[in-house]
Structure formats: structure tokens, C-alpha cells
C-alpha positions in Angstrom: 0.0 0.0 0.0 3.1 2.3 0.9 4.4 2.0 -2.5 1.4 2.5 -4.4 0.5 5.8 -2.4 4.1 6.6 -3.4 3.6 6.3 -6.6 -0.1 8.1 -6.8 2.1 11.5 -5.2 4.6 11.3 -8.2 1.4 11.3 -10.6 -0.6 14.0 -8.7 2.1 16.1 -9.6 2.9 15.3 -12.9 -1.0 15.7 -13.9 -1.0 19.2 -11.7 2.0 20.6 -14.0 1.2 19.0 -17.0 -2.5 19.0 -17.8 -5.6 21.5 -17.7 -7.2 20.6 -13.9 -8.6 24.0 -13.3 -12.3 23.5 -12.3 -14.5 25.0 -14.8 -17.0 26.8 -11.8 -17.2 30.4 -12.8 -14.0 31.4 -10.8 -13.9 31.5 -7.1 -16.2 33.7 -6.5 -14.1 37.1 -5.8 -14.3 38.5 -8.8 -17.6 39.2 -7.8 -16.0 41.9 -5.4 -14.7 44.9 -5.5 -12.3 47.4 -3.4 -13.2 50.7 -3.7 -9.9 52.9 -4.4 -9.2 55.5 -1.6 -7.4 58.5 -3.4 -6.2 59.4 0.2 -5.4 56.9 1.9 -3.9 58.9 5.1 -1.3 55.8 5.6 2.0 55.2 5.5 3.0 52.4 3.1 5.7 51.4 5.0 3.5 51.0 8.4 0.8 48.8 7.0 1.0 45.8 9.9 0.1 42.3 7.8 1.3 40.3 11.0 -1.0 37.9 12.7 -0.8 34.4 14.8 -1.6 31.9 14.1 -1.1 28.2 15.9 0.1 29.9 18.7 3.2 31.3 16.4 3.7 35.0 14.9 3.5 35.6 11.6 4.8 38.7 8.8 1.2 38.3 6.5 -1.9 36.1 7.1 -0.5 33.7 4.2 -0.5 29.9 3.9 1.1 27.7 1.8 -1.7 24.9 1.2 -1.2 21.5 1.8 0.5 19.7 -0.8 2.8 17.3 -1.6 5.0 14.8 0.0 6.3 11.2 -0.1 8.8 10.8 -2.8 12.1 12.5 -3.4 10.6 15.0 -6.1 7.9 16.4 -3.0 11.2 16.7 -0.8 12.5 18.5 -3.1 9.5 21.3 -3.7 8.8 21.0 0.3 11.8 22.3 0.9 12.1 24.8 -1.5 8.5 26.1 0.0 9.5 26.0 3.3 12.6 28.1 3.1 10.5 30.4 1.2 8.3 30.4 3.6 10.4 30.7 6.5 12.3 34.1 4.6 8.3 35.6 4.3 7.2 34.6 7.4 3.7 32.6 5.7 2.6 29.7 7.7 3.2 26.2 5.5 0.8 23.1 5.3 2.2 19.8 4.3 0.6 17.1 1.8 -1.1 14.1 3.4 1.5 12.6 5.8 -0.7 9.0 4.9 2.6 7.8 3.1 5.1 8.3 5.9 2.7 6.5 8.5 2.5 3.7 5.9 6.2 3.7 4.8 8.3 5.3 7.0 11.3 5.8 4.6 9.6 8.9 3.1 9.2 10.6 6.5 11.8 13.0 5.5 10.1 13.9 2.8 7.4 15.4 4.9 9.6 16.7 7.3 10.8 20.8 6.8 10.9 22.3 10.2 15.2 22.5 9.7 14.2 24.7 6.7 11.6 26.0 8.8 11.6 26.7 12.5 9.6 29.5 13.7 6.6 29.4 11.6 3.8 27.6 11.8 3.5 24.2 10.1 0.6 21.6 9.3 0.2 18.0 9.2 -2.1 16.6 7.1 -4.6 13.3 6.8 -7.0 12.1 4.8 -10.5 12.2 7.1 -11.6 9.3 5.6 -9.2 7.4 6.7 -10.6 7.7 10.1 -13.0 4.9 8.5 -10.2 2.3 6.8 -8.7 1.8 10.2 -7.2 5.4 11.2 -7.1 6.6 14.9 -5.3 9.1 17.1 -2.7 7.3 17.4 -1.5 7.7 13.7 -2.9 11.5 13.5 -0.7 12.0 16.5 2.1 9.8 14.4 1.5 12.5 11.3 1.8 15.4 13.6 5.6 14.0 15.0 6.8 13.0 11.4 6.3 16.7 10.1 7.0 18.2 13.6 3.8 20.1 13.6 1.9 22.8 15.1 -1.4 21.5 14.3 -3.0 18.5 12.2 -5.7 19.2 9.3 -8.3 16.4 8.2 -8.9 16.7 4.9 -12.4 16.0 3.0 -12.1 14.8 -0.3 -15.2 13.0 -1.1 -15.7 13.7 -4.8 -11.4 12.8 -5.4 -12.0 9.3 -3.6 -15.1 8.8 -5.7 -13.3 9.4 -9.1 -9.8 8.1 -7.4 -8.9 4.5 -9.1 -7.7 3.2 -5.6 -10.5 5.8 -3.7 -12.4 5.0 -0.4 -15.8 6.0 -0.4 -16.6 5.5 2.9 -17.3 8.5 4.7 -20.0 8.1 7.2 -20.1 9.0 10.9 -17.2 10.8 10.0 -17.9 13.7 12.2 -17.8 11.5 15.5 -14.7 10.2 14.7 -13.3 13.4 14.3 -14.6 14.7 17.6 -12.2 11.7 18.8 -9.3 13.0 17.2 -10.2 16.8 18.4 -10.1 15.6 22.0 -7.3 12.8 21.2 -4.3 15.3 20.4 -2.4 18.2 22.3 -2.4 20.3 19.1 -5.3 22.0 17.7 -6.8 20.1 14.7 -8.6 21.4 12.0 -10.2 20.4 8.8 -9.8 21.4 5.2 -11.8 20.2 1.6 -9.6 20.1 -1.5 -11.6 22.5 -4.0 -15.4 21.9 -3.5 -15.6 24.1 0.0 -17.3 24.0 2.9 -20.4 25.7 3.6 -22.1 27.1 6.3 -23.9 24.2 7.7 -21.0 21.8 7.6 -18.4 24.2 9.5 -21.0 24.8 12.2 -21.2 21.2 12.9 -17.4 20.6 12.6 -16.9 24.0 15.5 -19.0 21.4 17.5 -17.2 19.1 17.3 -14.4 20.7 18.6 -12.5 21.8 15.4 -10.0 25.3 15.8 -9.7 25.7 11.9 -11.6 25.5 9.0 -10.4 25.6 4.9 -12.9 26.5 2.9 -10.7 25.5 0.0 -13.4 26.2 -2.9 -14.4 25.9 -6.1 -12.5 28.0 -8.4 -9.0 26.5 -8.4 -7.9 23.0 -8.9 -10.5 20.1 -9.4 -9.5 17.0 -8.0 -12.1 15.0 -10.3 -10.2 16.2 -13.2 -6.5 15.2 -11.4 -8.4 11.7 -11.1 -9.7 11.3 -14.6 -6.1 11.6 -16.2 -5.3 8.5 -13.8 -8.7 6.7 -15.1 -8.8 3.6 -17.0 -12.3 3.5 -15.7 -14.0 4.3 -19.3 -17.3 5.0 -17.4 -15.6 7.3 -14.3 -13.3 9.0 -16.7 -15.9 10.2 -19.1 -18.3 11.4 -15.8 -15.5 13.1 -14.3 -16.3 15.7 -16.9 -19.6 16.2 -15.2 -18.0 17.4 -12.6 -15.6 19.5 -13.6 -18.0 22.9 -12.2 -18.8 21.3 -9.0 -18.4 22.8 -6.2 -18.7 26.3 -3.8 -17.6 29.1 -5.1 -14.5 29.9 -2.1 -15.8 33.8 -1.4 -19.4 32.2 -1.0 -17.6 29.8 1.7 -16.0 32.7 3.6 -19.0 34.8 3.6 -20.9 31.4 5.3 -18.4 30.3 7.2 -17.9 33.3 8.8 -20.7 33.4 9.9 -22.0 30.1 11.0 -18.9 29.2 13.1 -17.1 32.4 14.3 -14.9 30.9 16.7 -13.2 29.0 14.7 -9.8 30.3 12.5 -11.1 30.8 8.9 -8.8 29.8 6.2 -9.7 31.1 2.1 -8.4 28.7 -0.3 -9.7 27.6 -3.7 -8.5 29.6 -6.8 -6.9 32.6 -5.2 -4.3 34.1 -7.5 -2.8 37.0 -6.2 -3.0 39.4 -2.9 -5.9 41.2 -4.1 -7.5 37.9 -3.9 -6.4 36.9 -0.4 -7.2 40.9 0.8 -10.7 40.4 -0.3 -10.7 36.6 1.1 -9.9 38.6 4.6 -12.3 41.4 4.1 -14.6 38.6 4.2 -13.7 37.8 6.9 -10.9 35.0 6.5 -8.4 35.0 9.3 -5.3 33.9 6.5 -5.3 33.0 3.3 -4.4 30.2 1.4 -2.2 29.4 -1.8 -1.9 26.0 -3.5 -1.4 25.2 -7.3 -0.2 28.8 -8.2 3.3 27.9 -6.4 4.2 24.7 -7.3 5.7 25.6 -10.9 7.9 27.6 -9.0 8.5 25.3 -6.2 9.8 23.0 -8.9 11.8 25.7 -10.3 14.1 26.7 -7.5 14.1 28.5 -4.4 14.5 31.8 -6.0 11.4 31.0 -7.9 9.2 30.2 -5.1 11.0 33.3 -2.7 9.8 36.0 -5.7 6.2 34.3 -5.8 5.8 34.8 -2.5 7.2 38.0 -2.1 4.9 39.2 -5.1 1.9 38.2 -3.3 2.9 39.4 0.1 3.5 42.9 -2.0 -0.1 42.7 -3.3 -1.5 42.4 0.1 0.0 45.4 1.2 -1.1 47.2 -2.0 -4.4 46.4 -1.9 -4.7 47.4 1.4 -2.7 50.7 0.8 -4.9 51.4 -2.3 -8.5 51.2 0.7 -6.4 52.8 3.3 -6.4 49.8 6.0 -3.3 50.2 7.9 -3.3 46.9 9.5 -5.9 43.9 9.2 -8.5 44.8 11.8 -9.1 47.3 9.7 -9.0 45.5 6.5 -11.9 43.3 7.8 -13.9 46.1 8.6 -13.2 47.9 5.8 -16.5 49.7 4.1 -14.6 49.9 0.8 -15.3 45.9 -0.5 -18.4 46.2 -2.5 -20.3 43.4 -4.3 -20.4 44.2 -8.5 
């Protein structure tokens, strides 16, 4: 089983570089919004405040690198490479699903970054369902030591495992089984989807549960269905897959809800966003970071130069953005008047 979830890694990134996997949902939803300029902004550039905490650790902006990657040497590699990026920046990092160092342990290092690393804040990462296919505590705690963690995320991924060749399918009374795992381990655990969101209804039930963290991850960015159909020899799955290809909540619609339904819980945006304009308006929304997934892995491939300038280009466009409304630090950017629905 080890080798084969090895091996499905090295395709997921392959497919992610090589092919078209971009949902086809009419974008992720903030597009639909717009900052209104302030012609006098009545701020100093230089004093805009982007730092926040988050885990219990400081960070420079309210930026995440999305879970990932891991498991062979090419993921240890463009780990690395986003780690020490994100060190340099101060954004917080998640790692890919840590399922392939519990199950082979030889690939632990892949996972592992906090060396490149060691002041931010850094995520572990399992598959929910897994909970169902004999998953406990005891291996999300193993997770969290193999990647030397600040926190664990669950990840829901119901429509991948449904179009995955190898998928599991099972994902009932998952939400007791996370409350387990929420009272289980010493670090705060949250949960995560992987492109079709989470809406109001579901985030409320996961806060009761006992969950510190929710990403939305939304529609608008990379569709897992599609990832799946270019692994397909299922002639039936593979030509559904296309059905699918728009499914999903659009990631500003999740914020919006989210916020909403479960305020005590840490909001994360994901899902489609492309620049710092996009995460500003994520946190006007009332996201407490936002997230980036696809749009760095070309140049975490590249080389650490790469994947230092990508994040120092959208840590710039943060700061823009909010020097172009006036917000001198993000309290204010979340109560900011000037985000207006077109």
C-alpha cells in the first residue's frame, strides 16, 4: 500500500504541472467583489502591519502555503524549497497528506521541513476518511511527529476518492470520529476540503465538534475529479469526471458562510486565489489567513529563488491592496466599508 500511495504522489504532480485541472465553476467567487480605491489613503505604506498568529506562532502576513505534496524525493524537493520560502516571508506552510510516511516510513523525510523552517507555523495533514479504513489518534498524532507540527488538518475529499482508481468511499459517521481526534491530540486540529468548499452548515457542525480551523478550500482552483480522470482507465468514471468539472462552492461564498456560521473557529480562504488582491478580499470577508496551492508549485519545482519571488509578489499585493482602501493593519481591513459586491 506504501508503494502505491508513493507512486499516486509522483502522478498528482505530474498531472498538476502537465495537464488543464482548473475547475470549470465560474471562478472563485471574488471576482464578484470589488475594493473601492481611496485617493487618500492617510497611511504610511511602509507602516501597513500584515502580522498575525496563528497556531500559537507570529506571523509577517496572514498567508498559507496549502497542503501539498510529500512522499517521494521530487515532493522533498519542492517541500523544501517552500519551506525556506516560507520561512524568509514569514507565511505559515501546510504539508501534503502525511498517509505515506505512517504507511512507509522511509519517506518521513520527505514530509519533514521544520530544519528549513523553524519558527513558523506548520501543518500536518490526513485524509478524514481514513478515520473509516482503520485510522485513529494514534497515527494522527504519528502525522503530527513526522512533520514536527503545530497543528494536524483532516482533509475532505469525497468527490477525489469517488473518481480516485484506488479511492475509499466510505465517509460516514465521520464527524464522530473526528470529535475523537479533536479531543485525542495536544495540538489544535482542524479540517480542510480540497476544491469543492465548505459551507455554512458543515463548518458549524465541525466548530462542535471541537475543530479550531476551518479551509474553505473552494471551487474556483484545482478540481481534484479532473487530477483523477487523467489516472482513469475506468472508461465510465473517466468520461463522468467531466460532469463534474464545475462542482463545487464558489471559495468567497464559503468565507461569507463560514464566517458566519462558526465564528470561533480560525477561517482559512483557499480555492482559486491568485494573487494578494485575492487573499485581501478573502480577509475582508472575513478570513483570518489566506491560502495558496497550485499557483506555487511551478515555481517550487523551479528553485528556491522561484518560489522566494512568488511569495514576495503576493505578500506585496497584500500590502497594495490594502494601501490602495487605506487599511493600515488587518483589523481594519476586515472592517473595511470599501469591499463592495459588482
Amino acid at each position: 500500500m506504501g508503494l502505491s500511495t508513493e507512486r499516486r504522489k509522483a502522478e498528482h504532480i505530474r498531472i498538476c504541472l502537465e495537464e488543464n485541472v482548473s475547475s470549470t465553476a465560474e471562478g472563485s467567487g471574488f471576482a464578484d467583489y470589488r475594493f473601492r480605491h481611496r485617493a487618500l489613503p492617510e497611511i504610511d505604506f511602509a507602516e501597513i502591519d500584515t502580522t498575525c498568529e496563528f497556531l500559537g506562532k507570529p506571523v509577517s502576513v496572514p498567508l498559507l502555503i496549502s497542503s501539498m505534496t510529500g512522499g517521494t524525493e521530487e515532493a522533498l524537493r519542492i517541500n523544501r524549497n517552500l519551506a525556506e520560502a516560507a520561512q524568509r516571508q514569514g507565511w505559515a506552510m501546510g504539508v501534503g497528506s502525511v498517509r505515506a510516511a505512517v504507511e512507509r516510513p522511509s519517506v518521513a523525510h520527505t514530509f519533514r521541513v521544520r530544519d528549513a523552517a523553524p519558527t513558523i507555523p506548520v501543518i500536518a495533514n490526513i485524509g478524514a476518511v481514513q478515520l473509516n479504513y482503520g485510522y485513529g489518534a494514534e497515527e494522527c498524532k504519528r502525522a503530527v511527529d513526522v512533520a514536527e507540527a503545530d497543528g494536524l488538518v483532516l482533509h475532505l475529499n469525497s468527490m477525489q476518492e469517488l473518481f480516485q482508481p484506488e479511492g475509499n468511499t466510505n465517509f460516514k459517521d465521520l464527524l464522530r470520529q473526528i470529535e475523537v481526534v479533536c479531543r485525542s491530540l495536544q495540538v489544535p486540529v482542524g479540517v480542510k476540503e480540497v476544491g469543492w468548499g465548505i459551507g455554512g452548515d458543515t463548518a458549524r457542525l465541525l466548530a462542535d465538534a471541537g475543530v479550531r480551523f476551518v479551509d474553505v478550500a473552494g471551487a474556483g482552483g484545482t478540481s481534484w475529479s479532473q487530477v483523477e480522470k487523467y489516472r482513469l482507465q475506468d472508461p465510465v468514471r473517466r468520461a463522468a469526471a467531466e460532469a463534474f468539472a464545475d462542482w463545487g462552492i464558489p471559495t468567497a461564498q464559503c468565507v461569507a458562510e463560514v464566517h458566519e456560521a462558526a465564528p470561533g473557529c480560525s477561517l482559512i480562504a483557499s480555492g482559486g486565489l491568485t494573487s494578494g488582491v485575492d487573499a485581501a478580499k478573502a480577509i475582508a470577508l472575513g478570513a483570518d489567513l489566506a491560502g495558496f496551492g497550485r499557483s506555487l508549485l511551478g515555481p517550487a519545482v523551479g528553485s528556491p529563488e522561484e518560489t522566494d519571488l512568488a511569495l514576495q509578489r503576493i505578500s506585496f499585493e497584500l500590502r497594495a491592496a490594502m494601501f490602495g482602501i487605506g487599511a493600515a493593519n488587518l483589523s481594519e481591513l476586515r472592517g473595511t466599508p470599501n469591499l463592495t459586491k459588482r
